[in-house]
C-alpha positions as CSV (number, residue, x, y, z in Angstrom):
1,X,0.0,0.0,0.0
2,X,1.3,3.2,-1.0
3,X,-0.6,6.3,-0.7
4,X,-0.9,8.9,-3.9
5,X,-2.9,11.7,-2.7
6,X,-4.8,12.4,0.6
7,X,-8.2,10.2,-0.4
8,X,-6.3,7.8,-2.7
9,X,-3.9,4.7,-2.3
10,X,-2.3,2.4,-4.5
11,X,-3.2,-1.4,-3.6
12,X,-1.7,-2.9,-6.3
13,X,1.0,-6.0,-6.7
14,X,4.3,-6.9,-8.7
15,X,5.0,-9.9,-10.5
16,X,8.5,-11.2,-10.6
17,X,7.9,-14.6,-11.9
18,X,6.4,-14.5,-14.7
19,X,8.3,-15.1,-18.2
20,X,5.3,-13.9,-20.8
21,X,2.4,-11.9,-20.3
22,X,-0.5,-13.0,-21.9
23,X,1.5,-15.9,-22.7
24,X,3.1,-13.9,-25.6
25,X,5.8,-11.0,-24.6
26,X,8.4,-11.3,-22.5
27,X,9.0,-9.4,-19.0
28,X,12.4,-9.3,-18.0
29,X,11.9,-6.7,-15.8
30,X,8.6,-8.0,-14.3
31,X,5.3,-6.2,-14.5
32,X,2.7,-5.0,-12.1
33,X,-0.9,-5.0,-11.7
34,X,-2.4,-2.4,-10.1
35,X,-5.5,-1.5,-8.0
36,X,-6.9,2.2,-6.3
37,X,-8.5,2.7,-3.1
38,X,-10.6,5.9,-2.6
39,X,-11.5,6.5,0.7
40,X,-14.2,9.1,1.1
41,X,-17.5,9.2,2.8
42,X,-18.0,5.8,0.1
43,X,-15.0,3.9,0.1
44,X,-14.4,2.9,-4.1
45,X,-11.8,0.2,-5.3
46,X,-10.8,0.7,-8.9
47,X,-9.8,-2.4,-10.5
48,X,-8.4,-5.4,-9.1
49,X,-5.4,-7.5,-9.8
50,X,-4.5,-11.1,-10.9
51,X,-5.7,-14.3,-8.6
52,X,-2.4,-15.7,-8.4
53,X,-1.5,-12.5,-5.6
54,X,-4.8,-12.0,-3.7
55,X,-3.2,-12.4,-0.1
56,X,-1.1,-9.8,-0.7
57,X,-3.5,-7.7,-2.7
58,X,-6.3,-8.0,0.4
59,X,-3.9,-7.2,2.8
60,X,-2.9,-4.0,0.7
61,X,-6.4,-2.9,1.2
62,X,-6.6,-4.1,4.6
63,X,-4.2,-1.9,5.5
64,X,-5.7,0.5,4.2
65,X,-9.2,0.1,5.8
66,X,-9.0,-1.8,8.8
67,X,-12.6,-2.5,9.6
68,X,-13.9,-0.6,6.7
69,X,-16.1,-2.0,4.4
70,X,-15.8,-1.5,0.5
71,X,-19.1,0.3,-1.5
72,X,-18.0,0.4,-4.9
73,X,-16.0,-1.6,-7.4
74,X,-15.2,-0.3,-10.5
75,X,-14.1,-2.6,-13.3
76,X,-12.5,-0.3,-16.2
77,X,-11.4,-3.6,-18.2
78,X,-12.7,-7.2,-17.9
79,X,-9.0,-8.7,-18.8
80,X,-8.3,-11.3,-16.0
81,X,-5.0,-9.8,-14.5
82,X,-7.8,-6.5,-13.8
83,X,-10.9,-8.6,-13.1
84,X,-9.5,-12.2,-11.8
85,X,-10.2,-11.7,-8.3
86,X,-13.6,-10.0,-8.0
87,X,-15.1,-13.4,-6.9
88,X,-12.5,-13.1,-4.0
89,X,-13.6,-9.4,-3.1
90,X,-16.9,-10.3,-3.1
91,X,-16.2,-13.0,-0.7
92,X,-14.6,-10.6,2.0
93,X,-16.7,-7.3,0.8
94,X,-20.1,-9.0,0.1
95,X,-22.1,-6.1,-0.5
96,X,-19.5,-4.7,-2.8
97,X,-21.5,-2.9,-5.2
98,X,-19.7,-3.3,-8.9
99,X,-19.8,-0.8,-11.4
100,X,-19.1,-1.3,-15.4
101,X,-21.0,-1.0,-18.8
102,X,-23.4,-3.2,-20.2
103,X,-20.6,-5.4,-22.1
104,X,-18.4,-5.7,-19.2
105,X,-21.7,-7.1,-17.2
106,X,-21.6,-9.7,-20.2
107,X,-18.2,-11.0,-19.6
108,X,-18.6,-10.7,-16.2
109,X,-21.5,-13.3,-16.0
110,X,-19.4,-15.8,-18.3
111,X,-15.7,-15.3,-16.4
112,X,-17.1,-16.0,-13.0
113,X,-21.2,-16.3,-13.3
114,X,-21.4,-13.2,-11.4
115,X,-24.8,-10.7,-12.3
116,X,-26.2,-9.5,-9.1
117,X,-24.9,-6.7,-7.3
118,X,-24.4,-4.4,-10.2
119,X,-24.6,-1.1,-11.2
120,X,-25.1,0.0,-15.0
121,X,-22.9,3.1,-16.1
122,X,-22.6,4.7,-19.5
123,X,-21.0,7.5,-21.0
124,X,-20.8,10.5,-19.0
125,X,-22.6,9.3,-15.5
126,X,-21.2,10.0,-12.5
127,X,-21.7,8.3,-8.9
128,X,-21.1,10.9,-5.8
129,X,-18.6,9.5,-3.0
130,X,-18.4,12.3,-0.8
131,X,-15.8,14.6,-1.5
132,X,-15.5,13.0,-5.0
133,X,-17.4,12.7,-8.1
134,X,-17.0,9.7,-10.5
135,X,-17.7,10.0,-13.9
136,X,-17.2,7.3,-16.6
137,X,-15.8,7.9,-20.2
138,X,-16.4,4.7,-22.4
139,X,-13.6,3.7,-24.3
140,X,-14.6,0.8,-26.7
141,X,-11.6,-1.0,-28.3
142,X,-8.7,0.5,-25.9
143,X,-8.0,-2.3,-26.0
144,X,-11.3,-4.7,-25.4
145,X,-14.8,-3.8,-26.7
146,X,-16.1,-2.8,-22.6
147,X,-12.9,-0.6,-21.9
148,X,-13.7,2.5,-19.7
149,X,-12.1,5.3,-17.7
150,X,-12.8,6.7,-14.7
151,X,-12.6,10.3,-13.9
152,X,-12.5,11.2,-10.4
153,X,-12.9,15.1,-9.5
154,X,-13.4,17.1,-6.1
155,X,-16.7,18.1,-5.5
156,X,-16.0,21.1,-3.1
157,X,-12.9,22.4,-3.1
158,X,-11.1,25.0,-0.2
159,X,-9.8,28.1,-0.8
160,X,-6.3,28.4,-2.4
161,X,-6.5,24.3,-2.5
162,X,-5.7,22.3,-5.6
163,X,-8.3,21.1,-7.6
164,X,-7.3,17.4,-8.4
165,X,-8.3,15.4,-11.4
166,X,-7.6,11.6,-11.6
167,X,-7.7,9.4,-14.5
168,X,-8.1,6.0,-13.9
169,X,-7.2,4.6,-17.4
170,X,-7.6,1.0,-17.6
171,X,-4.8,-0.4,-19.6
172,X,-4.2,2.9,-21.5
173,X,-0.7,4.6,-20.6
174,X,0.6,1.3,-18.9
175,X,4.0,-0.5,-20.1
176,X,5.7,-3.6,-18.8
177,X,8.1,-3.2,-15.5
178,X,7.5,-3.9,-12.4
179,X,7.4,-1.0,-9.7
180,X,10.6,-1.0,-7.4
181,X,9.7,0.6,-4.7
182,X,8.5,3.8,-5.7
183,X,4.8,3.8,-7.5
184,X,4.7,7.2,-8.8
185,X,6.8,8.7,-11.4
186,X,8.3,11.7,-9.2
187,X,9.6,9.1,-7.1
188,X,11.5,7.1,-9.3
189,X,13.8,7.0,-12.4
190,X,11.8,6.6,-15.4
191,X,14.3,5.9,-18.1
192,X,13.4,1.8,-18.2
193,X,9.9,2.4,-18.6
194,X,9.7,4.1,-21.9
195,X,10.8,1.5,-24.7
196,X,8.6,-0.9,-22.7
197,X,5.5,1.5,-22.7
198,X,6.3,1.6,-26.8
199,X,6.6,-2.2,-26.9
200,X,3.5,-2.5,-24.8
201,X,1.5,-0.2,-27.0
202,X,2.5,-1.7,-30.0
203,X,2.1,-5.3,-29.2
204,X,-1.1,-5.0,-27.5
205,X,-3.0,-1.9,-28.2
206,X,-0.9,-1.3,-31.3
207,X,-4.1,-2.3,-34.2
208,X,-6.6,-0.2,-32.3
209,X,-5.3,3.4,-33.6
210,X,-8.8,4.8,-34.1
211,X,-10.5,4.0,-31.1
212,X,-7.4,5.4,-28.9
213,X,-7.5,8.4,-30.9
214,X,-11.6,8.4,-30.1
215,X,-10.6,8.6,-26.6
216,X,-8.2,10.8,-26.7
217,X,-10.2,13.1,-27.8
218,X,-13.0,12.9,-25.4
219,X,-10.0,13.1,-22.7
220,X,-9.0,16.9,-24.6
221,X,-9.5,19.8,-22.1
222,X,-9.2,17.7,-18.9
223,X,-6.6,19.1,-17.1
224,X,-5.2,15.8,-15.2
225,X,-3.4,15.9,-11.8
226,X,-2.6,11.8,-12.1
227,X,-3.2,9.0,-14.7
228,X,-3.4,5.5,-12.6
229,X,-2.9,2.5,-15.5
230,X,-3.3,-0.7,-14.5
231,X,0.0,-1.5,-15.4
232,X,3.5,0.2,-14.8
233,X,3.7,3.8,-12.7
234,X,1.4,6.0,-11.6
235,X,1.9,9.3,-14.0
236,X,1.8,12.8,-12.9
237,X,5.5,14.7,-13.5
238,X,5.3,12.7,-17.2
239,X,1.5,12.9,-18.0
240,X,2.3,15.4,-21.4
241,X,4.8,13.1,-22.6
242,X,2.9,9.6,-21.7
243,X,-0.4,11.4,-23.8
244,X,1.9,12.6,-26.0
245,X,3.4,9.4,-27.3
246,X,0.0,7.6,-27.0
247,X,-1.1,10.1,-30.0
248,X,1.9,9.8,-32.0
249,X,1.6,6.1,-31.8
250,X,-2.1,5.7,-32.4
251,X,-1.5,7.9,-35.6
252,X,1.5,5.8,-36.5
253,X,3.6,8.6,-36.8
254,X,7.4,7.5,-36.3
255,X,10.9,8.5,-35.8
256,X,13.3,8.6,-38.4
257,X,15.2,5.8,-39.0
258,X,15.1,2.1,-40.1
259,X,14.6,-1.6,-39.0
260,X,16.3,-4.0,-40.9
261,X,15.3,-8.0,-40.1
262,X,16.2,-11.5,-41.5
263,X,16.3,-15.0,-41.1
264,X,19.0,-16.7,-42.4
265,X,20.1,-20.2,-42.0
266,X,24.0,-20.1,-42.8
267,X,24.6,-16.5,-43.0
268,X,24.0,-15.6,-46.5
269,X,21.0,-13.6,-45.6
270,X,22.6,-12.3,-42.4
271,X,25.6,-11.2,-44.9
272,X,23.4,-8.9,-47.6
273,X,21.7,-7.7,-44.4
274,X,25.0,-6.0,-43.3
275,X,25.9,-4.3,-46.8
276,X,22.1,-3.3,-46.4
277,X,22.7,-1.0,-43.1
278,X,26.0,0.2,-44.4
279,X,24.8,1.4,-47.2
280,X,22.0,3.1,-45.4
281,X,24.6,4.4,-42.7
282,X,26.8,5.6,-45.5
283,X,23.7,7.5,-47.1
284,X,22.9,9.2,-43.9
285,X,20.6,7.5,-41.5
286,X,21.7,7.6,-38.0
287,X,18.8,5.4,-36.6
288,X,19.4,1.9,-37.6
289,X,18.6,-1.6,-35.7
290,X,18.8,-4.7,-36.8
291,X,17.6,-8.2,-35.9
292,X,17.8,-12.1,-36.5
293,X,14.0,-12.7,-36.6
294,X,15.2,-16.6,-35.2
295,X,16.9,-14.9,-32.1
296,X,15.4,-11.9,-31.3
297,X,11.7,-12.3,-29.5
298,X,9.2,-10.3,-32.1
299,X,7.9,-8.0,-29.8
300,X,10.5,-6.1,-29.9
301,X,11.4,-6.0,-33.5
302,X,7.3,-4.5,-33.5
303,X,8.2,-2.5,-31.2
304,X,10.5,-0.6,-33.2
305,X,8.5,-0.8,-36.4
306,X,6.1,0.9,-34.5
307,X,9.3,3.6,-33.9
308,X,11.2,3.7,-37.3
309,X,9.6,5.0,-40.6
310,X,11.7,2.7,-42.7
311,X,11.5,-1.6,-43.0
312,X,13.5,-3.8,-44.8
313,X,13.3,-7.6,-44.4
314,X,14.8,-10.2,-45.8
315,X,14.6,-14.2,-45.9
316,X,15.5,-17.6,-47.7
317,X,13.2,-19.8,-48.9
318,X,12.0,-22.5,-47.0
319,X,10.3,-25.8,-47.9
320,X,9.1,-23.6,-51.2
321,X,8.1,-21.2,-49.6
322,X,9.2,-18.2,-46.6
323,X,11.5,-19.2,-43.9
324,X,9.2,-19.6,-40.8
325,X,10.1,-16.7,-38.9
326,X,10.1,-14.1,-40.8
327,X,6.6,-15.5,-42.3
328,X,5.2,-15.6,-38.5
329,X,6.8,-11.7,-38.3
330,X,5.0,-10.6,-41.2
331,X,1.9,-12.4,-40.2
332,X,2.1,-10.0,-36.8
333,X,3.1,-6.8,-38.5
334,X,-0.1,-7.1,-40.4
335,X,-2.6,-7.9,-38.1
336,X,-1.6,-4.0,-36.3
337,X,-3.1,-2.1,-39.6
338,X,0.3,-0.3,-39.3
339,X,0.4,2.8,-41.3
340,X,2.5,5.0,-43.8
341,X,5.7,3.1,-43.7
342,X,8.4,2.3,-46.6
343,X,9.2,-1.0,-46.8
344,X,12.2,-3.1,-48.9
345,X,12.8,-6.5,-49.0
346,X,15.3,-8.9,-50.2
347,X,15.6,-12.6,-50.5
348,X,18.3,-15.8,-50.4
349,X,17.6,-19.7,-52.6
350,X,19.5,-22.5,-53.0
351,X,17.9,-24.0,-55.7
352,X,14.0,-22.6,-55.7
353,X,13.4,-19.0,-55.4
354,X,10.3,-18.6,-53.3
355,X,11.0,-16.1,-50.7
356,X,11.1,-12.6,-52.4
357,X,8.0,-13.8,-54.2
358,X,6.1,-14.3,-50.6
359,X,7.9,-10.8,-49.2
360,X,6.3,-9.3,-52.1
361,X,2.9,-11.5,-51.4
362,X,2.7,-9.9,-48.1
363,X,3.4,-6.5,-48.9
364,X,0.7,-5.9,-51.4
365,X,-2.2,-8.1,-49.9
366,X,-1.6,-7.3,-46.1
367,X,1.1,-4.5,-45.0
368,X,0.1,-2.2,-48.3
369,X,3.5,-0.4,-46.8
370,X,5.5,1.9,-49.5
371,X,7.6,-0.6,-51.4
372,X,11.4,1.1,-52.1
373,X,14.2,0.1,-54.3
374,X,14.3,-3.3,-56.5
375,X,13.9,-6.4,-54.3
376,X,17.2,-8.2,-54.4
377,X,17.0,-12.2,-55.3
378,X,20.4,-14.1,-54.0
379,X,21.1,-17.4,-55.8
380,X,23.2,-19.1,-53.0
381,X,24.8,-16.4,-51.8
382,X,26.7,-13.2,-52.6
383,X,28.1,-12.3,-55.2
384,X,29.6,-8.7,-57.0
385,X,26.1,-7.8,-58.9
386,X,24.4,-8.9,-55.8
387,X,26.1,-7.5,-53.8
388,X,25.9,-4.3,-55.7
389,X,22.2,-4.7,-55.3
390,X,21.8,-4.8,-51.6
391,X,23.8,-1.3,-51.7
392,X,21.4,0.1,-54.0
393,X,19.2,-1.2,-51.9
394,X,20.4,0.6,-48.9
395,X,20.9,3.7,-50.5
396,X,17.4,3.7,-52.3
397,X,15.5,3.5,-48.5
398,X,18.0,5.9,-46.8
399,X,16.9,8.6,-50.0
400,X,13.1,7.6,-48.8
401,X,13.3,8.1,-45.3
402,X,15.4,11.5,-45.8
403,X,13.2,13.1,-47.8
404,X,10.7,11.9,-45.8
405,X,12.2,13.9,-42.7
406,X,12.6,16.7,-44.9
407,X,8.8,16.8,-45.7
């Protein structure tokens, strides 16, 4: 328990152990899932947290209440590490009154069989706790069709006092990380938090641009004292920045630079790929990563799709067709309806050429990115024209993504 302002508390939990959220991306630094307490004249809990940690949740908010009991729940987001142990608060706060949206009541009733107790918001309501007014701002598709956020404002407010405005965001403006110590982000060094808030965004959020634009916009003119997400730190010296980047990501606008990727077998691939980036270096791009699709996990090559303007991706054939990998990788760079990005591509063979065909496939049935430059097609590996080819190659995107800056 950690408390935010003088009505509010953070109850939330850490979890060390676990290797992939949602089964999918890794957490090498952890990630938390976090819960709110208001304590007013009504007592409100806002969110809860994952099953797995409920004695240490309910001892959070135990500390925080004593003898207490709870009035309101509000669920923002139905996901199971937000809504997994609202059987278990109801067993301790029984007449725990629960407040969501119609479609969170849905999946409410078919995660735990729960539909009594319940209290119907929609857009713009409010409930009166005392001090504190909650109103709701529905948020379809950020990231789950019943996403909400709560607004909580002072009702009355003393003279020369602040007047304090809290959003409580559901998964919107969270990142992987666990908290160490400190929860807010005055208290602690932010600097590993923001690649993972991009990797977050992109992996999970990353296809839903629109409908986090939508509520961005009905967030416009709130001036906001603290964001609480349900994941990472609470926001309050960074709130510019962490809305900032949400709108720049949601309209897919990037960062120059360039992500070059492969899969290669025996290092012919990997090879072109290296006269690739040198040539772009050579032609003036600073920003340039590059990853074995094989070694490195795909979240964070997204990640930095989602970051860098320019793609180029390369792969040999495989069984007659695209080496696994990269076809898996193109699979998930399609499904996030990414936006107004150049893309090259190149390709290795033995004896079948296949894979520059499917890059190709991919591009103009799926990613519909820019394509740049001629595709090169290496016949068992390189050679001088091939070789030439891959620095045209290079040179061809770094002229795209220059003038592109210039623009």
């Amino acid at each position: 328990m950690q408390q935010i302002t003088d009505n509010l508390f953070y109850v939330g939990v850490n979890d060390r152990n676990k290797n992939l959220f949602e089964g999918l991306w890794p957490l090498p630094d952890g990630v938390s899932y976090n819960s709110y307490l208001i304590c007013d004249d009504k007592v409100c809990l806002v969110d809860t947290v994952e099953v797995d940690f409920f004695m240490a949740y309910i001892k959070n908010i135990q500390d925080v209440l004593g003898d207490r009991r709870i009035d309101y729940l509000v669920v923002n987001h139905m996901e199971p590490d937000h809504s997994g142990a609202i059987e278990l608060i109801r067993k301790y706060y029984p007449d725990v009154q629960i407040i969501g949206n119609k479609k969170t009541f849905a999946m409410m009733e078919g995660f735990y069989g729960i539909s009594d107790c319940c209290v119907e918001v929609k857009n713009g309501d409010t409930i009166d706790l005392g001090h504190h007014t909650l109103s709701f701002v529905m948020t379809p598709m950020v990231h789950w069709p019943e996403t909400m956020m709560t607004l909580m404002t002072t009702n009355a407010v003393e003279e020369n006092a602040a007047r304090e405005t809290v959003l409580f965001s559901g998964d919107a403006f969270g990142c992987f990380g666990a908290l160490n110590g400190g929860i807010i982000d005055s208290q602690i060094n932010c600097d590993g938090f923001w690649l993972e808030m991009v990797r977050y965004y992109s992996n999970i959020v990353g296809k839903y641009g629109t409908p986090v634009q939508n509520a961005l916009k009905k967030l416009a003119g709130v001036s906001l004292s603290y964001i609480c997400s349900t994941h990472g730190p609470v926001w309050h010296e960074h709130i510019a920045r962490v809305v900032g980047m949400y709108d720049r990501m949601s309209r897919y606008e990037t960062e120059p630079g360039l992500v070059i990727c492969y899969g290669t077998m025996y290092g012919n691939t990997e090879r072109a790929a290296e006269v690739i980036a040198r040539a772009a270096s050579e032609a003036g791009v600073k920003n340039i990563v590059m990853y074995n699709v094989s070694k490195t996990h795909h979240s964070y090559i997204i990640r930095d799709v989602f970051r860098y303007r320019g793609l180029i991706v390369g792969a040999p054939t495989y069984n007659t067709g695209l080496y696994h990998e990269m076809n898996v990788l193109l699979d998930e760079l399609s499904n996030r309806d990414i936006k107004d990005h150049s893309i090259g591509w190149f390709g290795s063979y033995a004896w079948a050429s296949k894979a520059v065909t499917k890059i190709a496939e991919w591009n103009e049935n799926h990613l519909h990115f820019t394509p740049v430059g001629t595709p090169v097609e290496i016949r068992q590996s390189l050679d001088a024209t091939t070789t030439e080819q891959c620095v045209a190659l290079g040179r061809e995107m770094a002229k795209a993504l220059l003038q592109s800056e210039s623009l």
